[in-house]
N, C-alpha and C positions, 0 to 999 in steps of 0.2 A: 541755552542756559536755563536750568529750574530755577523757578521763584517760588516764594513759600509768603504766601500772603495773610499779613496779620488779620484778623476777622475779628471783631466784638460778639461777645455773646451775651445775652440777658443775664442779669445778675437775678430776677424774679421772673416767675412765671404764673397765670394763673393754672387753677386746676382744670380738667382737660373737661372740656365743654363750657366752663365759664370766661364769662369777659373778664378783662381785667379791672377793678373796682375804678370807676372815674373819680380824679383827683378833685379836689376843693377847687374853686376859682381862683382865691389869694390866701397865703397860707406866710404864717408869721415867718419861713426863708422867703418869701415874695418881697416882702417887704422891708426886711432886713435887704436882700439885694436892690431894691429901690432907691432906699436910701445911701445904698455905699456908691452904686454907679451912678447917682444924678449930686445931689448935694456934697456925698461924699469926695468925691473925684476933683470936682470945684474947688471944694476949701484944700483938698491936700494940693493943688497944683499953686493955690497962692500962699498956704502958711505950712509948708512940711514940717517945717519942726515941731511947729504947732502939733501938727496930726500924732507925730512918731510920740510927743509927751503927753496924749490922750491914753496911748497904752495902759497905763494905771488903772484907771476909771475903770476901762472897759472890761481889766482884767478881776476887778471885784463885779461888775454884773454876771462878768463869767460864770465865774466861783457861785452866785448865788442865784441866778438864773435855771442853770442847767442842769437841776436835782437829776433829770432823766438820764441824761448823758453821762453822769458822774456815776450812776448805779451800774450802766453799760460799760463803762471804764475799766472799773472795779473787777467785776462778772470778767473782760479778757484778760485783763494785766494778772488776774488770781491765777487764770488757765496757764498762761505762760510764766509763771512760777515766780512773780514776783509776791514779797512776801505782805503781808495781810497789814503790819505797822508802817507798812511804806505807803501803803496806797492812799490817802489821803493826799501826801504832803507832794506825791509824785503826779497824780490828777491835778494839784494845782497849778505848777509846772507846765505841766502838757496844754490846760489851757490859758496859760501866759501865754507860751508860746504861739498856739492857735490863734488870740487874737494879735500879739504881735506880727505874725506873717501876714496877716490880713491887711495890717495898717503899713507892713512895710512895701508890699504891692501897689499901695497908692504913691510912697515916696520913693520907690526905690534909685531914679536918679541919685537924690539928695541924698540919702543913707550912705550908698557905695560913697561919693564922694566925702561924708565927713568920716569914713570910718578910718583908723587912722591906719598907717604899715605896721606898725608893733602891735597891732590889733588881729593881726591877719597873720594865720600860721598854713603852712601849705608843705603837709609832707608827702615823702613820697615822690616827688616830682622828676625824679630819675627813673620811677616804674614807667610813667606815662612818655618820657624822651626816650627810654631804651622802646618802647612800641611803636615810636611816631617813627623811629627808623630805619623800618622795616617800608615804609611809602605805602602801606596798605591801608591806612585809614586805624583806627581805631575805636572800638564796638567799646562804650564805657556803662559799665551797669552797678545799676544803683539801687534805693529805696527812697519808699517815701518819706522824708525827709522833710522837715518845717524850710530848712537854708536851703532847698533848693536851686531857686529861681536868685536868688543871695549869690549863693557861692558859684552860680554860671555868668552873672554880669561882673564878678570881680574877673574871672578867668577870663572874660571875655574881653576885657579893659587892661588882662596884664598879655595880651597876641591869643589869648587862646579857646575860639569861640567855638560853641558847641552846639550842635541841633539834637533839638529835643523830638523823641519820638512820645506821641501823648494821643489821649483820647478826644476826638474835636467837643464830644456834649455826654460827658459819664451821664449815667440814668443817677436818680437822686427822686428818695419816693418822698422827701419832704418840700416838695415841690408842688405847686397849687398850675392851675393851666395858666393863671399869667406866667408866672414864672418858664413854665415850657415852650410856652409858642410864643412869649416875647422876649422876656429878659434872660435869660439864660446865651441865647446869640450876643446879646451885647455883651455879658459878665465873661464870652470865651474870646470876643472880638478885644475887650479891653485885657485879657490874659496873653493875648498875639502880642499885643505893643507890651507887654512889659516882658514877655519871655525873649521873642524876635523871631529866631531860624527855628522851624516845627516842619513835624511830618508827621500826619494824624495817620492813625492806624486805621479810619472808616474809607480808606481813598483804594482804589482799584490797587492803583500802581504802589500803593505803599511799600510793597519789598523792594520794587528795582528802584524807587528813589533812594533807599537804604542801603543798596547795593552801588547806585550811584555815584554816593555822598564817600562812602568808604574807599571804593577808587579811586577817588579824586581825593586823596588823603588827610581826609576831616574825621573831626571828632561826633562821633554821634552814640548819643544817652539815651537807653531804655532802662526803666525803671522793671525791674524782673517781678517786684511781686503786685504789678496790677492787670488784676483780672480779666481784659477785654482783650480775648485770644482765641485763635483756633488750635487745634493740635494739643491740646492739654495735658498735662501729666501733672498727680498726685505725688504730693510732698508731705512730710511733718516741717512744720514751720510754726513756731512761737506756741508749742505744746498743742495743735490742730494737725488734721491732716488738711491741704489747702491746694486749689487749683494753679499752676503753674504753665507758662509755655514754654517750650523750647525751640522755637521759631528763628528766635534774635541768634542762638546760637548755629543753627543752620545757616544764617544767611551770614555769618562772619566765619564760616568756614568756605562757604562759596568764595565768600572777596577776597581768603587769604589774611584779615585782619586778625589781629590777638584783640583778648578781652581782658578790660582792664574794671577790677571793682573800683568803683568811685565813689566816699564817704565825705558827709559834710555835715556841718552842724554847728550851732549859734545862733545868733540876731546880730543886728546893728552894732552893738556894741564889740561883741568879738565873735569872728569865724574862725571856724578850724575847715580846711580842706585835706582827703588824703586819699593819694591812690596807692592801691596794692600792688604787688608782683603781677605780671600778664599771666594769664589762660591761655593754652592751648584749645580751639577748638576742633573736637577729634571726631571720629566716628561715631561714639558713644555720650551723645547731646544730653540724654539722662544723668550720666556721672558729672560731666561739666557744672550741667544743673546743680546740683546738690552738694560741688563745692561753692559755687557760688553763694546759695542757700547757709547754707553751715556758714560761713562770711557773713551775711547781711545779719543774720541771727546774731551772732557774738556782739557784731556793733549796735545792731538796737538794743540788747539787751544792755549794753555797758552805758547807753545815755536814752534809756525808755520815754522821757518827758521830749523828745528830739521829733521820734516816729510819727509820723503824722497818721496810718492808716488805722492805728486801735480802734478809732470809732468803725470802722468799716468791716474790719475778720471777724 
């Protein structure tokens, strides 16, 4: 059997003969991380509700905190053609949301259960049962998305659990060396317990546990437009041209699975879940690619404040 193994690649490089500039010691994500995994983690596991109605607060430090990040917003959401009277009120949004994910990662037990059933909309649910029928497992691809990790513990509380394929320690240059060589292990060890079933792309065997998973006729989610890949291919995505892989679609044409896009989006209060029609995957991984692409596009664009990656393209 060929395997086609996912590989991370540096998102920076320095230039050729130089080192790469040494990080700070503790850098204000140091300590923003310090406090969400030691005090933070504490008070959400004794007062969630508590935690989940700090959202407010947090969400006016946001707002007037992150003058840098709001300029960087701006600068991509203009690229991808969203239009110049929106961008204000759509950055606020986006960093609602932001800090809401953040807070619902400490609750998310409590959350899923106070959210109510007329709260939770789930379409599509025949694309993903006409795929499941095939015994081949099903390859579900997605974006980065705030409801993520949201809209996989409700699937996974209504029979329909899902393994995540994900990066074990993304690079992150606002990161100080405590943050590197100590907290960041805890911040991905405490991201295990709340996601659960993972297969990190830095692992040898990462394709044949995906090839694995897919025979044994499970559901398994890659997110298509994150960057830590071998095998690359050039896209236009959100008015850029942008690194891509097509790895996930080779190894679901090995297993035989169909690929099914997977969209989600909300908070606590209401989720939307929706799967599309199945993919063929065929001999030509490039055209797959860029229906897929053309999908992920129209849905970010239709709820931009949803997308979690703007900070990052």
């Amino acid at each position: 059997m060929t395997s086609v193994v996912l590989i991370p690649v540096p998102t920076s490089r320095a230039a050729p003969g130089r080192p790469l500039p040494k990080p700070a010691i503790v850098t204000l994500k140091d300590l923003c991380w310090l406090a969400y995994l030691y005090p933070g983690r504490v008070f959400a596991r004794i007062f969630p509700g508590l935690t989940l109605s700090i959202q407010r607060p947090g969400e006016w430090f946001a707002k007037h905190l992150a003058r840098a990040q709001r300029r960087r917003l701006a600068a991509r959401l203009s690229v991808a053609g969203i239009a110049e009277e929106q961008l204000d009120s759509l950055i606020d949004r986006y960093l609602d949301r932001a800090v809401g994910r953040v807070l619902l990662d400490l609750t998310l037990d409590h959350a899923v259960s106070r959210l109510a059933p007329d709260a939770i909309t789930i379409e599509g649910l025949e694309h993903l049962r006409a795929a499941q029928a095939r015994n081949n497992g099903v390859l579900l691809v997605s974006g980065h998305f705030f409801a993520s990790r949201l809209a996989k513990r409700v699937l996974r509380e209504r029979g329909l659990p899902v393994v995540s394929v994900r990066h074990p320690a993304p690079p992150d240059p606002a990161m100080g060396r405590l943050g590197r060589y100590w907290l960041q292990a805890r911040y991905m060890a405490f991201l295990h317990s709340v996601i659960g079933d993972e297969v990190f792309v830095e692992t040898p065997d990462c394709s044949l546990e995906i090839m694995r998973r897919l025979r044994a006729g499970e559901l398994v989610n890659v997110h298509v437009d994150s960057p830590f890949s071998s095998q690359s291919v050039r896209h236009s995505f959100l008015g850029r041209d942008q690194t891509f892989t097509t790895n996930f679609i080779r190894l679901a044409k090995l297993a035989g699975s169909p690929i099914v896009p997977f969209f989600f989006g909300g908070d606590h209060r209401r989720l939307r879940i929706a799967f599309e029609p199945s993919l063929e995957p065929t001999g030509n991984p490039d055209a797959t690619l860029a229906e897929i692409l053309r999908r992920l596009e129209r849905e970010v664009l239709s709820r931009p404040h949803d997308y979690e990656l703007w900070i990052m393209l």
